[in-house]
C-alpha positions as CSV (number, residue, x, y, z in Angstrom):
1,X,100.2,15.7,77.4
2,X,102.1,16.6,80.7
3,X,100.6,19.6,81.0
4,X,97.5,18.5,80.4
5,X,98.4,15.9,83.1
6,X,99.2,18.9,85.4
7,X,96.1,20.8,84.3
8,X,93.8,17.9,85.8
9,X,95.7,16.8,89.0
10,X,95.3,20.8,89.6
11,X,91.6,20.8,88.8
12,X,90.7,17.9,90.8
13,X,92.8,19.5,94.0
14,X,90.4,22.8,93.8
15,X,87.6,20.5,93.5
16,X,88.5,18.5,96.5
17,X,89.2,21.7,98.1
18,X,86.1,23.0,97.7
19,X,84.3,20.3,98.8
20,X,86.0,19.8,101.4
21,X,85.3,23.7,102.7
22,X,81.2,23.3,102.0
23,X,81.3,20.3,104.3
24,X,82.0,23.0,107.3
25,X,79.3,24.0,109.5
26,X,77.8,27.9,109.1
27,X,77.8,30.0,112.2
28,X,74.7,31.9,112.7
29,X,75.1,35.7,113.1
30,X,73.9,36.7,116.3
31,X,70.4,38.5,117.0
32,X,72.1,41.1,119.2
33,X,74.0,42.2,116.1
34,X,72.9,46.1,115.9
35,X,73.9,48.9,113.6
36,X,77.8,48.5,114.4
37,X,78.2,44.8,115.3
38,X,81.5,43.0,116.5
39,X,84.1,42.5,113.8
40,X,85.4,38.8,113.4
41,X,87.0,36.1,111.1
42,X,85.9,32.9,110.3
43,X,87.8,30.3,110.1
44,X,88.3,27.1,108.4
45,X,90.0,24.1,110.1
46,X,90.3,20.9,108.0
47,X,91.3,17.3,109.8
48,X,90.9,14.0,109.0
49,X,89.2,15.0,105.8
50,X,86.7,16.6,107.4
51,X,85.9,20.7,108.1
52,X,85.0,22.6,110.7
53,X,84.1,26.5,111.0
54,X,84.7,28.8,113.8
55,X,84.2,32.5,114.3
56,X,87.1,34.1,116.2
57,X,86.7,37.8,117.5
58,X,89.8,39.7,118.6
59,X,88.9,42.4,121.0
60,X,91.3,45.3,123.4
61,X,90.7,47.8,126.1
62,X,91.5,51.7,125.5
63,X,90.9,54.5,126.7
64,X,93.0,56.6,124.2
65,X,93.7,55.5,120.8
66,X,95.9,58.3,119.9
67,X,98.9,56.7,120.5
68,X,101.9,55.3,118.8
69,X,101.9,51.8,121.1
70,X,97.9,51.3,120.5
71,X,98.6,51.6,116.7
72,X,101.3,49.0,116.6
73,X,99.2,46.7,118.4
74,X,96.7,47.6,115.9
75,X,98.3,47.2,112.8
76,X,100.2,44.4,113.7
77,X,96.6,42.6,114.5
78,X,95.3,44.0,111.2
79,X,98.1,43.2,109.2
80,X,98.1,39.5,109.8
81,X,94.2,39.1,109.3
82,X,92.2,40.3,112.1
83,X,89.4,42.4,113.0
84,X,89.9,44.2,116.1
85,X,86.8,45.2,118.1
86,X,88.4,48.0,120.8
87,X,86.1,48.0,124.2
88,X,86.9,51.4,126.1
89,X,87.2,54.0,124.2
90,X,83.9,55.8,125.9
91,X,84.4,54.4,129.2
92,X,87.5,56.8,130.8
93,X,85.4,57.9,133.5
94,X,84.7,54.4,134.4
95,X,88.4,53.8,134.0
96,X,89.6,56.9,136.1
97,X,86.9,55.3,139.3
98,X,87.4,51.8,138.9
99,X,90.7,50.8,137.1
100,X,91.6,47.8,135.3
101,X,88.4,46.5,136.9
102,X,86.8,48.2,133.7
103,X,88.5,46.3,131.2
104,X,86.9,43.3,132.8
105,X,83.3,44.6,133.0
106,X,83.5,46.3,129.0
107,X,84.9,42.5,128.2
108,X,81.8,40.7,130.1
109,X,79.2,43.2,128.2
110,X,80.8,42.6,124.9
111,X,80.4,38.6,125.3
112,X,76.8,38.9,125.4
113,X,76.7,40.6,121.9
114,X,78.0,37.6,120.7
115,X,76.2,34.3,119.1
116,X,75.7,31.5,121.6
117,X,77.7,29.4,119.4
118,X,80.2,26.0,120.5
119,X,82.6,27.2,117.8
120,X,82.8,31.0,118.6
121,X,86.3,31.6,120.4
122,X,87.5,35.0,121.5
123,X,91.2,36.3,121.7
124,X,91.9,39.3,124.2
125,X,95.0,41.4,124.2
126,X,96.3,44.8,125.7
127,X,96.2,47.8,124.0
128,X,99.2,49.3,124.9
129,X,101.9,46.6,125.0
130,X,101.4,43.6,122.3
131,X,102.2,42.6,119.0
132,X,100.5,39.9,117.2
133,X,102.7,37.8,115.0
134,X,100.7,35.4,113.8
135,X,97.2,34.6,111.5
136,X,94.1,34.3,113.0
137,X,94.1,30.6,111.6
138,X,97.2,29.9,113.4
139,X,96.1,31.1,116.7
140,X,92.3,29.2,116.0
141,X,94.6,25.3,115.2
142,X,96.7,26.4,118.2
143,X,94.4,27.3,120.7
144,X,92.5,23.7,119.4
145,X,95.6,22.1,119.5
146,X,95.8,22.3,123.6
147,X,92.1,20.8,124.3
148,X,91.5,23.3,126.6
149,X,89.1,25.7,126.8
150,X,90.4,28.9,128.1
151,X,94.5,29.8,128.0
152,X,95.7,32.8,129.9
153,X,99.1,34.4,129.4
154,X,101.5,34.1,131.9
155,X,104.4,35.8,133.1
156,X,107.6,36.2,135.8
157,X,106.5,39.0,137.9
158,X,103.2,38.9,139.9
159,X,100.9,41.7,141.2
160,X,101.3,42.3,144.8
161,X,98.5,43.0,147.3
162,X,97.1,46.5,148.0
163,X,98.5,46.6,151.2
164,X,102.2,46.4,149.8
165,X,101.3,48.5,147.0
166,X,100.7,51.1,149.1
167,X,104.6,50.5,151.0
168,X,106.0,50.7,147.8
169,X,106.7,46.6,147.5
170,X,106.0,44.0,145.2
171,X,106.0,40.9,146.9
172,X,104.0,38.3,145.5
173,X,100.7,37.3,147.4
174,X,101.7,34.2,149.6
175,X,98.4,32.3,148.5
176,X,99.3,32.6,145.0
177,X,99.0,29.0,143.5
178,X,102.1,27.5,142.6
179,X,101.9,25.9,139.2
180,X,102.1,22.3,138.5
181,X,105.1,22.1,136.0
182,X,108.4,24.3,136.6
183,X,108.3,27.2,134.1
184,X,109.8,30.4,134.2
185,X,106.7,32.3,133.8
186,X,104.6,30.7,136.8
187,X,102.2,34.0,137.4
188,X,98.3,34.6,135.6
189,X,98.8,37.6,133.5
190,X,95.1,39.3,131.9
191,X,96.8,40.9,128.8
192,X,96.7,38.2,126.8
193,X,94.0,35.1,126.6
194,X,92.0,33.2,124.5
195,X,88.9,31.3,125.0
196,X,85.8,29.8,123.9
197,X,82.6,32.1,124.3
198,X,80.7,30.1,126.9
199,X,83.6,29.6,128.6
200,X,84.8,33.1,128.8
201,X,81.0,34.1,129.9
202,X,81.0,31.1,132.4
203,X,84.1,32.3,134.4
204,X,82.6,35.9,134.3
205,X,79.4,35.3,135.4
């Protein structure tokens, strides 16, 4: 009879389960999708009894993927649940001219390949110098979590202006906003953000 007992309760959990899941909202697969579309994960957040779906794309910048620190970024990403969609890796002659103004300008062209969608969030790291740690379901409650809708890495250091570059210095830009809460990483750093779609394509336009 207890098992039994146990059978049921466990039967009526995967039924709520389930319906629970088919109450979230489908994201429609965008028309720009071609031969080789962008890779993502959907992603199920349950509260308050209800569910809610949202498609989270993962995307880097690299020139050259032949090497040890772009595959531990990599696997790391891949072993945790991701799809990673790499932006760069025909673009080194626009990398050589222009810089990390590139990674930018490959990032803005690969937001309009994806659907115009409230729910679609994108998560940007570098190539070269991340791990990710964590699921894409974690990052997705997280990033939900703060209400806001783009979050930029930060960091100690700061990047200097060209003219003290060029001496050889790396003395923070004296208009540099100072934060509004003491931190110890008080300085914008571009290797590592996460954002809603539109809001991502809003601040690039």
């Amino acid at each position: 009879p207890q098992m039994t007992l146990c059978f049921r309760c466990l039967c009526l959990l995967l039924l709520a389960h389930q319906s629970t899941c088919q109450q979230c909202e489908s994201i429609p697969i965008s028309v720009k999708d071609g031969p080789d579309p962008p890779k993502y994960v959907d992603v199920q957040i349950k509260k308050d009894g209800s569910c809610k779906a949202y498609r989270l794309y993962l995307a880097t910048y690299a020139t050259q993927i032949a090497r040890s620190d772009f595959c531990i970024a990599a696997t790391s990403a891949v072993a945790h649940g991701f799809e990673v969609n790499v932006l760069g890796t025909q673009r080194q002659k626009q990398f050589d001219e222009f810089g990390p103004l590139d990674k930018m300008w490959a990032f803005r062209q690969f937001l309009e390949l994806l659907p115009d969608h409230p729910n679609v969030i994108i998560a940007f790291i570098d190539a070269y110098d991340t791990i990710v740690n964590g699921s894409p379901k974690t990052l997705v409650r997280k990033f939900l979590a703060t209400g806001h809708r783009i979050l930029f890495a930060s960091e100690k250091g700061c990047c200097s202006t060209k003219e003290h570059m060029r001496r050889g210095r790396n003395n923070c830009d004296e208009l540099w906003p100072i934060p509004p809460v003491k931190t110890a990483t008080p300085h914008l750093n571009s290797g590592a953000f996460v954002g809603y779609r539109r809001g991502l394509r809003e601040l690039l336009r």
